[in-house]
ROSE-4610 file (N, C-alpha, C; in Angstrom, 1 decimal, always signed):
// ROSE-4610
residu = [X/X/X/X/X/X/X/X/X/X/X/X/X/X/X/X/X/X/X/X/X/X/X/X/X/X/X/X/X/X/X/X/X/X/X/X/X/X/X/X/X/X/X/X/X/X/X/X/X/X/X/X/X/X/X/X/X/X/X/X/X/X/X/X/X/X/X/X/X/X/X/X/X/X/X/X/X/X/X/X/X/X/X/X/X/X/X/X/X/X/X/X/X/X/X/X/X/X/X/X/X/X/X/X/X/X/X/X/X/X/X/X/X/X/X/X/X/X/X/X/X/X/X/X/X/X/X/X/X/X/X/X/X/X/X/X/X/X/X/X/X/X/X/X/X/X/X/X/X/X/X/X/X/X/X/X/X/X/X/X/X/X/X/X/X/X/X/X/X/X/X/X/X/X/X/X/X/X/X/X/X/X/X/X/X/X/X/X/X/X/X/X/X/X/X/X/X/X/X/X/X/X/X/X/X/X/X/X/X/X/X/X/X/X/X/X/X/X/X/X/X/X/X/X/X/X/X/X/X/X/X/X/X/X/X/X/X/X/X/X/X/X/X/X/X/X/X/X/X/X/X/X/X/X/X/X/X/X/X/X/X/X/X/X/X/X/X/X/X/X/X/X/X/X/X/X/X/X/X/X/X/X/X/X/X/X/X/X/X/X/X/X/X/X/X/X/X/X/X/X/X/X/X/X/X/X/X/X/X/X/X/X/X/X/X/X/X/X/X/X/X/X/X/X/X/X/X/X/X/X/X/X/X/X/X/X/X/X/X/X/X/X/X/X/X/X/X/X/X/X/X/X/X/X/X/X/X/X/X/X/X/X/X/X/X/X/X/X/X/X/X/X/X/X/X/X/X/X/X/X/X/X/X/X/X/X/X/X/X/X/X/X/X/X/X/X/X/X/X/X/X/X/X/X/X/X/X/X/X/X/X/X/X/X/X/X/X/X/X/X/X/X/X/X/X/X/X/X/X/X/X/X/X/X/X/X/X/X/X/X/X/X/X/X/X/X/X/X/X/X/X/X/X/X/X/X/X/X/X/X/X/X/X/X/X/X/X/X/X/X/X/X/X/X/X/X/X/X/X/X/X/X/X/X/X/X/X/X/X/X/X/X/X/X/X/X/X/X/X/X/X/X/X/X/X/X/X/X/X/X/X/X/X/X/X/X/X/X/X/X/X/X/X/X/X/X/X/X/X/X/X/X/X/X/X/X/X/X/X/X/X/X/X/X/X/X/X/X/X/X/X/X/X/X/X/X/X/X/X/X/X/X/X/X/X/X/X/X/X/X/X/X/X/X/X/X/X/X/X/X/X/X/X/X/X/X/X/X/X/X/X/X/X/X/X/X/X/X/X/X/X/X/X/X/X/X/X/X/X/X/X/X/X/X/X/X/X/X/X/X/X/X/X/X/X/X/X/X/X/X/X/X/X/X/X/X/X/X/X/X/X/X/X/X/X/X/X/X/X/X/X/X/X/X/X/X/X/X/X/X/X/X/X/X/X/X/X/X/X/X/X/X/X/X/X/X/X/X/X/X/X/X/X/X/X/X/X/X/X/X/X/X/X/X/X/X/X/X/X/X/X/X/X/X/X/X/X/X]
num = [1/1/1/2/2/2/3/3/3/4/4/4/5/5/5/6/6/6/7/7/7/8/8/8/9/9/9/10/10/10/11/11/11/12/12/12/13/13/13/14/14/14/15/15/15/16/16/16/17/17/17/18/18/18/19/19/19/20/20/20/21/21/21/22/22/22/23/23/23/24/24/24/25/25/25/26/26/26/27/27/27/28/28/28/29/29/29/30/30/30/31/31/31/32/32/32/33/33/33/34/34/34/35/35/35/36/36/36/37/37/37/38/38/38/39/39/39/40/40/40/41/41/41/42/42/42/43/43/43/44/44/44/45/45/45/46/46/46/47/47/47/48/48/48/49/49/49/50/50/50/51/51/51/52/52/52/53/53/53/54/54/54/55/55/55/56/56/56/57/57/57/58/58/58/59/59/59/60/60/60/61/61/61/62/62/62/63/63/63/64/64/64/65/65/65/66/66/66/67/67/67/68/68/68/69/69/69/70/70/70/71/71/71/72/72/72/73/73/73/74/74/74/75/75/75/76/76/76/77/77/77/78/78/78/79/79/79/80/80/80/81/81/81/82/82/82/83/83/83/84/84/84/85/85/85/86/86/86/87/87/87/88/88/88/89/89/89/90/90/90/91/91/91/92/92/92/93/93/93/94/94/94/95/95/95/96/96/96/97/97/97/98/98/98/99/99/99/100/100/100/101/101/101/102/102/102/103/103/103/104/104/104/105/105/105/106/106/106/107/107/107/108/108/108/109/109/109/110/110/110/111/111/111/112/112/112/113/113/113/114/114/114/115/115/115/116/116/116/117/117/117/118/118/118/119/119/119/120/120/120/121/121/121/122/122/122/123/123/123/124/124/124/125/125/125/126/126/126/127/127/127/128/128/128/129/129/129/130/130/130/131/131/131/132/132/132/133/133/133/134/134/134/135/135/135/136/136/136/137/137/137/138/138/138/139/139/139/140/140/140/141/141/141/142/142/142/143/143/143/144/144/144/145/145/145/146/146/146/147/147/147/148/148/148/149/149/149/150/150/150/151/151/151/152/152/152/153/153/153/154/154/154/155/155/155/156/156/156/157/157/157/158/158/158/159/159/159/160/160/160/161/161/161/162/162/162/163/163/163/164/164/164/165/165/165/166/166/166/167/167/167/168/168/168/169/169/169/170/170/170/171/171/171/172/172/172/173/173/173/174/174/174/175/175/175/176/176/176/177/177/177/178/178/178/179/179/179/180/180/180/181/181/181/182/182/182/183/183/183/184/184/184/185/185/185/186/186/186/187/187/187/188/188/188/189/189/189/190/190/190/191/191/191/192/192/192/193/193/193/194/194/194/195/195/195/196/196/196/197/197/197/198/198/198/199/199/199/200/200/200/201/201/201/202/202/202/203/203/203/204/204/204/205/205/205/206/206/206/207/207/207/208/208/208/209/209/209/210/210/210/211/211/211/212/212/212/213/213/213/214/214/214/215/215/215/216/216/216/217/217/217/218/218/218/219/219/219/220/220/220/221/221/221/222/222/222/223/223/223/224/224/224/225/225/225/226/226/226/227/227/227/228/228/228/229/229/229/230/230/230/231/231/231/232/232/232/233/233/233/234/234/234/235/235/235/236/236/236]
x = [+22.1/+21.1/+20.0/+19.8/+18.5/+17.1/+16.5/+15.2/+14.4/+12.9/+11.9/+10.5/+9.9/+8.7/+7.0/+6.5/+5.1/+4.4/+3.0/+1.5/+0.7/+1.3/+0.5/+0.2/-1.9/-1.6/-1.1/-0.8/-0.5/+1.2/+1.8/+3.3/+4.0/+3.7/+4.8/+5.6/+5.6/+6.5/+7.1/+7.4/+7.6/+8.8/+10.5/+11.2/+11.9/+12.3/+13.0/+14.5/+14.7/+16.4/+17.0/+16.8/+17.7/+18.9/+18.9/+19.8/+20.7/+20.4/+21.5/+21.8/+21.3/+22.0/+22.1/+23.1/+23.3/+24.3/+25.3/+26.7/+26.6/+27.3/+27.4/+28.0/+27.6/+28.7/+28.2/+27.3/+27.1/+25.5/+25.5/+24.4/+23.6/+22.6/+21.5/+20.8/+20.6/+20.0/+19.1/+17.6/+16.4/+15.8/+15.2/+14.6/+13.4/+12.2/+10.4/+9.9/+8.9/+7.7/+6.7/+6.2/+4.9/+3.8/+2.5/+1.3/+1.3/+1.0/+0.5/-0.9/+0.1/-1.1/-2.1/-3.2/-4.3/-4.3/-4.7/-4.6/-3.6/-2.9/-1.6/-2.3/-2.8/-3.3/-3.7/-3.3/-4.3/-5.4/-6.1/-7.1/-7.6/-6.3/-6.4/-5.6/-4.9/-3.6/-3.8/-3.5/-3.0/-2.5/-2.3/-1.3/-2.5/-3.0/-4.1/-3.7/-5.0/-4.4/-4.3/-3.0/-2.7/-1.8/-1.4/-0.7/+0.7/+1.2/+2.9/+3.6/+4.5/+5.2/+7.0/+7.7/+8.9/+9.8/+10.6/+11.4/+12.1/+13.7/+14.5/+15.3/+15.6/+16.0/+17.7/+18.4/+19.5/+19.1/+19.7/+19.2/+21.0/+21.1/+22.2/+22.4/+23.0/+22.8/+23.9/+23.3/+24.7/+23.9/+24.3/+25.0/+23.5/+22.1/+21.2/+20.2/+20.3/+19.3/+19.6/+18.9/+18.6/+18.5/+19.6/+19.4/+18.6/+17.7/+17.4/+17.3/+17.7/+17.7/+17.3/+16.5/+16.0/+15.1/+14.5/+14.4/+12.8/+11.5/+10.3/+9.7/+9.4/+8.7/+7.3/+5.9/+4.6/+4.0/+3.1/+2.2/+1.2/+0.6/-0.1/-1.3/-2.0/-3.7/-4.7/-4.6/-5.7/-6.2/-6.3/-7.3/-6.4/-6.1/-5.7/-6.3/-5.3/-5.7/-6.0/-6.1/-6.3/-7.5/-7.6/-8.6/-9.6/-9.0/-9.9/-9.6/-8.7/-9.0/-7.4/-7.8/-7.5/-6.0/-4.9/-3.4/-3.3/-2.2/-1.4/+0.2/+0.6/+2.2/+2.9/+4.0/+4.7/+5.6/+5.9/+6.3/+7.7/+8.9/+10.0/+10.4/+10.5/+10.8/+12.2/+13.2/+14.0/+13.7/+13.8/+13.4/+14.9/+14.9/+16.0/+15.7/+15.7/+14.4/+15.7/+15.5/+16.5/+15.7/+15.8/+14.6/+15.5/+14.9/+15.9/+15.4/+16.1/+15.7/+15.1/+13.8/+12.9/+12.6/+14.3/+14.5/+15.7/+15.7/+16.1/+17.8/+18.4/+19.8/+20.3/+21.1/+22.0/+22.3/+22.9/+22.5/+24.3/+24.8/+25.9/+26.0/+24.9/+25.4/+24.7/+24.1/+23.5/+23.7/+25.5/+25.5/+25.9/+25.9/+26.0/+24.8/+23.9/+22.0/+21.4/+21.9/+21.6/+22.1/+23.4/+23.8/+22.8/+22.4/+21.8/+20.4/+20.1/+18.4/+18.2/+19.4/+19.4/+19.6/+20.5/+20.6/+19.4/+18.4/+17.1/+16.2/+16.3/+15.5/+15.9/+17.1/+17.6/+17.0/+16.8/+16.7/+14.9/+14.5/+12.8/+12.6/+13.4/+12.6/+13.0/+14.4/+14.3/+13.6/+12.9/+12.2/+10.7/+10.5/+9.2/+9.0/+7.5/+7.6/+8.0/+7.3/+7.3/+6.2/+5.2/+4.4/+4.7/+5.9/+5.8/+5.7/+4.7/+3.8/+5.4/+5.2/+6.0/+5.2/+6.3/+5.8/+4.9/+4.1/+3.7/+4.4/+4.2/+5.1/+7.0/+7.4/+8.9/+8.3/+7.9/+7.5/+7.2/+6.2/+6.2/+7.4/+7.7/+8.9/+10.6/+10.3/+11.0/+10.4/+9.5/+8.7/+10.0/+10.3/+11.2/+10.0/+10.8/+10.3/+10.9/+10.3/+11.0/+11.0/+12.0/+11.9/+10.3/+9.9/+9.3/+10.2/+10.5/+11.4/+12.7/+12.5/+13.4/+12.6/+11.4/+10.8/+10.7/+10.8/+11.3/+9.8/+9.1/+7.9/+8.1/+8.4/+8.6/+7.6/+6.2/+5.1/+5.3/+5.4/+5.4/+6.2/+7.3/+8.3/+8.2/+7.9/+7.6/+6.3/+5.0/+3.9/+4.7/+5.1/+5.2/+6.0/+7.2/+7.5/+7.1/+5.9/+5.4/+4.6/+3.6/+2.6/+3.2/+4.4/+5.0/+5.4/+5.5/+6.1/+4.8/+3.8/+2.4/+2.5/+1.8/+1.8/+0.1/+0.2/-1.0/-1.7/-0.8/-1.5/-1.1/-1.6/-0.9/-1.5/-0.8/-0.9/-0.7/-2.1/-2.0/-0.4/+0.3/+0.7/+1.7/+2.6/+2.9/+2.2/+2.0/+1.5/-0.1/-0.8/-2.0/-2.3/-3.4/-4.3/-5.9/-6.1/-7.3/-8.1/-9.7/-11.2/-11.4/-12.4/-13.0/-13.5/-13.2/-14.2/-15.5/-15.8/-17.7/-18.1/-17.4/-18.5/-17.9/-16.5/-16.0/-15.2/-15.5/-14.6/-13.2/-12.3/-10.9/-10.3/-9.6/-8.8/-7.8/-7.3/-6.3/-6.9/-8.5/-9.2/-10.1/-10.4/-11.4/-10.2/-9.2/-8.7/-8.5/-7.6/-6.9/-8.4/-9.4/-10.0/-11.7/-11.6/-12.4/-12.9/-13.9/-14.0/-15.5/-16.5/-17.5/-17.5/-18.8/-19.5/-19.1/-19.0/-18.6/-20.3/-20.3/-22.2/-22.0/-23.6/-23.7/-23.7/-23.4/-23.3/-25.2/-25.5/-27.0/-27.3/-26.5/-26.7/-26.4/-26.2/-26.4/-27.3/-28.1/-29.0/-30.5/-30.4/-31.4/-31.0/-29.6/-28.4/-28.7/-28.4/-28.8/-29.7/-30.9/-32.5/-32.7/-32.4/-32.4/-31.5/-30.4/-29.6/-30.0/-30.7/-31.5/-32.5/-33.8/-34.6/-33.6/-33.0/-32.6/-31.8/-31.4/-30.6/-31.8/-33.3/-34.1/-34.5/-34.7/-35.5/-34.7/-33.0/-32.4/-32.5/-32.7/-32.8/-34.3/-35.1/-36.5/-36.5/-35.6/-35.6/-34.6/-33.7/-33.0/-33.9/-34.6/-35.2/-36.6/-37.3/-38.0/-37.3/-35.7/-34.9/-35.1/-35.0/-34.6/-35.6/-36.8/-38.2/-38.9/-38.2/-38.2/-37.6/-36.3/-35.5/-36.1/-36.6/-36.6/-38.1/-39.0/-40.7/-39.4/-38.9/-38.5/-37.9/-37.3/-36.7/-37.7/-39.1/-39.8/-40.2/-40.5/-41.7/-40.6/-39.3/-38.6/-38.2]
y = [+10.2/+10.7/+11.4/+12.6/+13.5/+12.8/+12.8/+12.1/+13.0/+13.0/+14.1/+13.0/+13.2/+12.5/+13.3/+13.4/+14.1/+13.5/+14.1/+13.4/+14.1/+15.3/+16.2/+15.3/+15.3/+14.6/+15.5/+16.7/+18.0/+18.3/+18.5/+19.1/+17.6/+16.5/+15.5/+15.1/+15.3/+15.0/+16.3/+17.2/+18.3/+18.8/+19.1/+19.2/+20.7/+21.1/+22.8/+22.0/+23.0/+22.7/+24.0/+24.8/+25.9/+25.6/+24.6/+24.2/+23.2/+22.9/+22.2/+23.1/+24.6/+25.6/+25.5/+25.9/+25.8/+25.4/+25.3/+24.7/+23.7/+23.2/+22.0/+20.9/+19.9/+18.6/+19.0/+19.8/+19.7/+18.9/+17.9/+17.0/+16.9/+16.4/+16.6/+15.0/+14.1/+12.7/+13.2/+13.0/+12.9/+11.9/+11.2/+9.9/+10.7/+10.0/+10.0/+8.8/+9.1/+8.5/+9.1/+8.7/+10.1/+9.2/+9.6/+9.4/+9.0/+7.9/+8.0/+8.3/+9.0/+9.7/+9.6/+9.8/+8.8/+8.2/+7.5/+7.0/+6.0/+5.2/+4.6/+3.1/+3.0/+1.4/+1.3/-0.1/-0.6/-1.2/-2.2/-2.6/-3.2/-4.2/-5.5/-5.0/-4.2/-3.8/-2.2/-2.0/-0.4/+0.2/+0.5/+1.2/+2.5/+2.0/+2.3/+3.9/+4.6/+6.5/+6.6/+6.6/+7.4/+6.6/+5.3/+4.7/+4.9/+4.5/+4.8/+4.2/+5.0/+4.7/+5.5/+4.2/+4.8/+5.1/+6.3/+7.2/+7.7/+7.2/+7.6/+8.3/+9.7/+10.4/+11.2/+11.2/+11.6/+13.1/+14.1/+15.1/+16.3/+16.3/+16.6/+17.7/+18.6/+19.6/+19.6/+20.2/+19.9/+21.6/+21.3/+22.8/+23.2/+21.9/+22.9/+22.6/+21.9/+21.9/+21.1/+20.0/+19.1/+18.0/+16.9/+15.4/+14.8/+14.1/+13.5/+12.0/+11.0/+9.8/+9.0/+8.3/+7.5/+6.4/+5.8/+4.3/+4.7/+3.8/+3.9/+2.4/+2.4/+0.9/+1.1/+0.6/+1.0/+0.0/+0.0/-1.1/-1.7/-2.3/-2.7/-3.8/-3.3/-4.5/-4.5/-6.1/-6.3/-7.3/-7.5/-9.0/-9.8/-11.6/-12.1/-12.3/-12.7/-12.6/-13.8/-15.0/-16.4/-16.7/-16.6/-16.9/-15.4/-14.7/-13.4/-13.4/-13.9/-13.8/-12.6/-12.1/-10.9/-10.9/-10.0/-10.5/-8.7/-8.9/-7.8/-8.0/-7.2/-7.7/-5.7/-6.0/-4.2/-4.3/-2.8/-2.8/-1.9/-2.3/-1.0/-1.1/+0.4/+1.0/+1.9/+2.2/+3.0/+4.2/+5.5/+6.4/+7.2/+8.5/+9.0/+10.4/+11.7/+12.3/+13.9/+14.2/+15.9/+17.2/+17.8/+18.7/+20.0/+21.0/+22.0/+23.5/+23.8/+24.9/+25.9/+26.8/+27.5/+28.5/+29.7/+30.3/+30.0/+28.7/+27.8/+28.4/+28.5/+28.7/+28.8/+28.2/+28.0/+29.9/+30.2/+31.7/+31.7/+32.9/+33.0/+32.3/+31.9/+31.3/+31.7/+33.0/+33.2/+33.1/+33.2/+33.4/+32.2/+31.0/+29.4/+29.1/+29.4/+29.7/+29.7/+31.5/+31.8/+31.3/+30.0/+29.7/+28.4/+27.5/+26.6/+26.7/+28.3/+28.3/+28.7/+29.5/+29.1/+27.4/+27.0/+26.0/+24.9/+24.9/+24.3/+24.8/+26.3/+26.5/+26.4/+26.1/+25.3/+23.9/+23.3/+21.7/+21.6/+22.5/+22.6/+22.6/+23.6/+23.8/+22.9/+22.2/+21.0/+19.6/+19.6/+18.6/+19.1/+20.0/+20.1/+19.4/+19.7/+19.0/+19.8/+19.5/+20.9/+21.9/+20.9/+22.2/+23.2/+22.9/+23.7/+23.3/+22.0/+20.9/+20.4/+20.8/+19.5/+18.2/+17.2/+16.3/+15.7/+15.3/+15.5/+14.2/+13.3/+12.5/+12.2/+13.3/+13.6/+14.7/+15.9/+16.5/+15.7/+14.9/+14.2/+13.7/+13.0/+12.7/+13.6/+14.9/+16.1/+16.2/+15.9/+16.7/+16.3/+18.0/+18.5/+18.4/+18.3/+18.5/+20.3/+20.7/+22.2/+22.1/+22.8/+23.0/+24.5/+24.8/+25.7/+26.8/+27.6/+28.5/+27.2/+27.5/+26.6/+25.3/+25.3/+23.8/+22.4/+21.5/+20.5/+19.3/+19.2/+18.4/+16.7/+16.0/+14.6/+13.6/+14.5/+13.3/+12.6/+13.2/+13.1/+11.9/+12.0/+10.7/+10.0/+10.1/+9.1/+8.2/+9.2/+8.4/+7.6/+8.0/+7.5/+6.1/+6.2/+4.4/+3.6/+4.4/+2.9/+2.4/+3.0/+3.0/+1.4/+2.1/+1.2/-0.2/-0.5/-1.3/-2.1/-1.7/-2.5/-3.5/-4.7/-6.0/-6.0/-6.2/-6.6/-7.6/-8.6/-9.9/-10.3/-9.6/-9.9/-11.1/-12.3/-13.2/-13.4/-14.5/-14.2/-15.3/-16.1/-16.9/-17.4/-17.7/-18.0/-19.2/-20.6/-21.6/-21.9/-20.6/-20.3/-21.0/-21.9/-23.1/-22.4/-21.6/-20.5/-21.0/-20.8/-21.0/-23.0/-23.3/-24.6/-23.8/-24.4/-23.7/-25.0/-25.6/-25.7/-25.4/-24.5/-24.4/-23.3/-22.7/-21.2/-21.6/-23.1/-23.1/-23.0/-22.1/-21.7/-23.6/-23.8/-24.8/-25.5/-24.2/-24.5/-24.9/-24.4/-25.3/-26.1/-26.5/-27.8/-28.8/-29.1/-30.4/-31.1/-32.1/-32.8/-33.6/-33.7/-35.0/-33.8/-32.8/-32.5/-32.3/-32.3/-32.9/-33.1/-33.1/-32.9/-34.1/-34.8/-35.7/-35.0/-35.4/-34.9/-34.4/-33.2/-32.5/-33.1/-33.4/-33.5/-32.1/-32.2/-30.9/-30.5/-29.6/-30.0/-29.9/-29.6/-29.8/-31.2/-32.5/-33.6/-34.0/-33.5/-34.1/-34.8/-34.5/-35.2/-36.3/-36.3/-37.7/-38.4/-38.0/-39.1/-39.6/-38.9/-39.1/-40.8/-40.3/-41.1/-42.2/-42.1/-43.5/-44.8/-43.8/-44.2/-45.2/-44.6/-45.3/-46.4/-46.1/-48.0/-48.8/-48.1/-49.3/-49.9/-49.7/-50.1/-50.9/-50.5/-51.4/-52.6/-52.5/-53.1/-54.9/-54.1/-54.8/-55.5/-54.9/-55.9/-56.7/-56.4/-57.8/-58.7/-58.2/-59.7/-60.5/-59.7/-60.7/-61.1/-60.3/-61.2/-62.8/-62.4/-63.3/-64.9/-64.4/-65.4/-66.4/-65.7/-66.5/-67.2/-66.7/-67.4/-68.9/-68.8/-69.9/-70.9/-70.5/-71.3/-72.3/-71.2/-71.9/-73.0/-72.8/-73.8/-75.1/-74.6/-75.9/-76.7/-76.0/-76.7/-77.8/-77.2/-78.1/-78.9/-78.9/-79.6/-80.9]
z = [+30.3/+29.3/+30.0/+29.5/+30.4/+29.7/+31.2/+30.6/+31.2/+30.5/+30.7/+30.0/+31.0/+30.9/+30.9/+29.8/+29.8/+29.6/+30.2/+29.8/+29.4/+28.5/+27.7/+26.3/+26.1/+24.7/+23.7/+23.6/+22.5/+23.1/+21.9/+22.6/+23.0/+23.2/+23.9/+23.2/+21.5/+20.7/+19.9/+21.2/+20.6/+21.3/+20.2/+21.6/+20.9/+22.1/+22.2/+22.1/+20.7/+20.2/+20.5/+21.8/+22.2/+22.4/+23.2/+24.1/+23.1/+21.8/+20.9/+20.5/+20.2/+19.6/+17.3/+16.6/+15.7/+15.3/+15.7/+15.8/+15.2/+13.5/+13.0/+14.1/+14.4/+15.2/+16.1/+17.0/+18.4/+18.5/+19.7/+20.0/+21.3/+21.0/+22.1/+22.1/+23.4/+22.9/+24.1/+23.8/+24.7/+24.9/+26.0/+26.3/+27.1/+26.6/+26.8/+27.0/+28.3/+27.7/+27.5/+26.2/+25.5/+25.2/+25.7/+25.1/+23.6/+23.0/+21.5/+20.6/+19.8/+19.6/+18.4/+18.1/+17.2/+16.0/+15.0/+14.3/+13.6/+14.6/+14.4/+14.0/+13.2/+13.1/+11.5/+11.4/+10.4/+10.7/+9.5/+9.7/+10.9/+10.9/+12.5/+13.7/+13.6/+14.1/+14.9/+16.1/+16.2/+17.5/+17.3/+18.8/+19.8/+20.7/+21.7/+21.8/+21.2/+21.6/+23.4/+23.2/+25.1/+25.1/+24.9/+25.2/+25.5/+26.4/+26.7/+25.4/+24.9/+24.3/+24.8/+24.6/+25.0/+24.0/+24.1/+23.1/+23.0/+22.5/+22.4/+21.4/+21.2/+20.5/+21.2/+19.9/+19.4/+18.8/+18.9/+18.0/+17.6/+16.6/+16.1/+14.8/+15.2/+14.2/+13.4/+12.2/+11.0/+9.9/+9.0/+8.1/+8.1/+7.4/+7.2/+7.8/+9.4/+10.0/+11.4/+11.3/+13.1/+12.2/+12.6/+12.3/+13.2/+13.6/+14.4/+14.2/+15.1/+14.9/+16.1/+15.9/+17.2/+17.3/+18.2/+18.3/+19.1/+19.0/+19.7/+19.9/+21.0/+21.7/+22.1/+21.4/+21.2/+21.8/+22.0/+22.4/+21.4/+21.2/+19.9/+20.5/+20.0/+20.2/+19.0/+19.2/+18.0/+17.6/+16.8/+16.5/+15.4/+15.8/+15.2/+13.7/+12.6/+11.3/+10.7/+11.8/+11.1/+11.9/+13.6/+14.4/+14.8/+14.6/+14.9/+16.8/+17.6/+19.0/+19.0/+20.3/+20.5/+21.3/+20.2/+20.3/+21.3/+22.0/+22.2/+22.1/+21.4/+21.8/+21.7/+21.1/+20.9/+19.9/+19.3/+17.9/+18.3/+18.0/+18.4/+16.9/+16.4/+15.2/+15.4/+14.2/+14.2/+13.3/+13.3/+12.7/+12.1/+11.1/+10.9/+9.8/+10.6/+9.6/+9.8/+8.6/+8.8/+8.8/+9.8/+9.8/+9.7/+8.3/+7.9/+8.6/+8.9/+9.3/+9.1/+9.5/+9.2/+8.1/+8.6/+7.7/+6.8/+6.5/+5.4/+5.4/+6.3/+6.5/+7.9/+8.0/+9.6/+9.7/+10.7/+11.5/+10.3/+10.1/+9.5/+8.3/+7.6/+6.0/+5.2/+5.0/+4.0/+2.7/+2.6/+1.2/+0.9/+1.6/+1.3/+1.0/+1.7/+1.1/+0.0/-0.4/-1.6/-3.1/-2.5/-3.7/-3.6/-2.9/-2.9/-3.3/-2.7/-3.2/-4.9/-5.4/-7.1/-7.8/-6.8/-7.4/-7.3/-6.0/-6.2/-7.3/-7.4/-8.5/-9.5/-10.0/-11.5/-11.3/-10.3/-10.5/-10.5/-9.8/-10.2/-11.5/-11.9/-13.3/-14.6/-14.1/-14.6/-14.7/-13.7/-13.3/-14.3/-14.4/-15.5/-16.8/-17.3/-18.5/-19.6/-20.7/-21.6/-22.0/-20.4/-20.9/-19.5/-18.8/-17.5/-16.4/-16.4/-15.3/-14.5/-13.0/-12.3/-12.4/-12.0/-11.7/-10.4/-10.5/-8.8/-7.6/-8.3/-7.6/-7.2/-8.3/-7.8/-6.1/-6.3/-5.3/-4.1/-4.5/-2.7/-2.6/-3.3/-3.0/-2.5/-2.9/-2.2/-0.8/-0.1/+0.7/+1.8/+2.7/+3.8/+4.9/+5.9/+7.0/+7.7/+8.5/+8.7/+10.5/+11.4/+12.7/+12.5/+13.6/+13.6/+14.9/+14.1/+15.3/+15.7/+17.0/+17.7/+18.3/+17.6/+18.1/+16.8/+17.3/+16.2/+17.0/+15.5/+15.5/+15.5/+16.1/+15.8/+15.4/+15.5/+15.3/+13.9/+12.9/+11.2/+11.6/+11.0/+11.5/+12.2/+13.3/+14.1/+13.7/+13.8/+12.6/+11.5/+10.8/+9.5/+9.9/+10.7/+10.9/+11.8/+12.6/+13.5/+12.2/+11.9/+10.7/+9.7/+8.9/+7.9/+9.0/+10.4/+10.9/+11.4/+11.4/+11.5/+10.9/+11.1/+10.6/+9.8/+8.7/+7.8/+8.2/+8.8/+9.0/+10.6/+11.6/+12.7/+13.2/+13.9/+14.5/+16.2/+16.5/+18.0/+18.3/+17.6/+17.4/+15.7/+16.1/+14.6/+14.1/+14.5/+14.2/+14.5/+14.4/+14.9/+13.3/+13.9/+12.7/+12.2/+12.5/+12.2/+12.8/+12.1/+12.3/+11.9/+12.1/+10.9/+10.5/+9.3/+8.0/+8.0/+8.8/+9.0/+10.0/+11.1/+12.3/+12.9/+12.3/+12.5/+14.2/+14.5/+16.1/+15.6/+16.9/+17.2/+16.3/+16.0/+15.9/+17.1/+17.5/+18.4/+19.8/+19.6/+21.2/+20.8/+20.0/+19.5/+19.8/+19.5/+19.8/+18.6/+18.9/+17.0/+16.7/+17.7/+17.2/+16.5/+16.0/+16.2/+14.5/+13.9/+12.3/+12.5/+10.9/+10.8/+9.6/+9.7/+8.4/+7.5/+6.0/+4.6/+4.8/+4.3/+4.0/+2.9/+2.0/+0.7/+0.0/-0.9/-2.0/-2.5/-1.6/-2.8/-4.1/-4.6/-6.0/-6.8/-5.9/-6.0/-5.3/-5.1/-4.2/-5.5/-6.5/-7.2/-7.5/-8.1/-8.6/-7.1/-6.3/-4.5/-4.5/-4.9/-4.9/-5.7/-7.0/-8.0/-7.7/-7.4/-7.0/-5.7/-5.0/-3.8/-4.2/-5.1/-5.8/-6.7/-7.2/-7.9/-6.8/-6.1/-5.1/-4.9/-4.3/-3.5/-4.3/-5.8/-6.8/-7.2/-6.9/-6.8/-5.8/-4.8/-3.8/-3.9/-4.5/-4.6/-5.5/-6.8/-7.9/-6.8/-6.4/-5.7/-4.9/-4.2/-3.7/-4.6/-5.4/-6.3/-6.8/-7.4/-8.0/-6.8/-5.4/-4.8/-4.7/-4.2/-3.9/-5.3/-6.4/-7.6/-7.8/-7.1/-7.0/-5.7/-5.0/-3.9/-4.6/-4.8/-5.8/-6.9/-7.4/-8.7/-7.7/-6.6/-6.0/-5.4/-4.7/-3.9/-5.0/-6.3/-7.3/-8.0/-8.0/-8.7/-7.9]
């Protein structure tokens, strides 16, 4: 397998399909390592801009364009979602994206073309309402990808499934026990023995107040009671 390795951050996901030609059934598989490139994260989660990422692509032409199919191994850093301490691990995604060609027909099919470009425009204008309106969310949901000339863009797809393969909730750990919720320490290094007094609720704190005062009042009739009994014994 031909491998080719760049450190351009512009162009690294960018490959020249001369050499696959247009020939339905004929294939091309390329292996990278490319720079990644910015905004690949979520909240807690993201794949470091520059970072090596390794990439392997298949590229395979058929009637109305460039199949491409391929596999990516990312690097990923970020902050755990139970303890907040700082995870790195790596994400490999599979991708599979048809990219049609520019001037929207393979070289020799025009008139296989122009039956298909009527027939999208019957299926557009069925897709309307009655007042005319597409719909907008069938349309994204049409959205093509296109080669440009003879160069074929991989970022879009490639973006789009590291992105979906991000973890929402990444963990430094699966059995990671979080924060204490009274003093925010790690769990997993405080130790099994590690635990706080029950706090009082202040909003019992008058009911405490008050119960405090009769225990005490309590405890002074008992002993009023006693020194009462002992006077009745001395005189009796």
């Amino acid at each position: 397998m031909p491998s080719t390795r760049t450190n351009a951050p512009r162009g690294a996901l960018v490959f020249d399909m001369r050499q696959l030609g247009r020939q339905a059934g004929t294939a091309l598989s390329r292996s990278r390592a490319v720079p990644a490139p910015a905004d690949l994260r979520l909240e807690l989660v993201s794949v470091p801009v520059g970072a090596e990422v390794s990439l392997d692509v298949r590229f395979e032409a058929v009637t109305e364009g460039v199949l491409a199919t391929g596999t990516a191994t990312a690097p990923l850093a970020g902050e755990c979602a139970r303890c907040l301490a700082p995870l790195a691990s790596t994400v490999t995604v599979s991708f599979q994206e048809l990219y049609l060609y520019s001037d929207g027909r393979p070289r020799g099919s025009r008139e296989i073309s122009d039956k298909h470009d009527k027939h999208d425009k019957r299926d557009k204008y069925d897709k309307r309402d009655k007042y005319g309106r597409h719909d907008e969310d069938e349309e994204r949901d049409d959205e093509e990808r296109y080669l440009d000339g003879d160069l074929l863009d991989l970022e879009p797809a490639f973006r789009d499934a590291v992105v979906l393969a991000l973890p929402m909730s990444p963990l430094c750990r699966d059995d990671c026990p979080g924060l204490c919720v009274e003093c925010g320490a790690p769990l997993a290094d405080a130790g099994p023995d590690h635990g706080h007094e029950d706090a009082a609720d202040p909003r019992w704190a008058g009911l405490k107040q008050f119960d405090d005062q009769a225990t005490e009042q309590d405890q002074a009739n008992r002993q009023q009671d006693r020194r009462a009994r002992a006077i009745d014994l001395q005189e009796g």
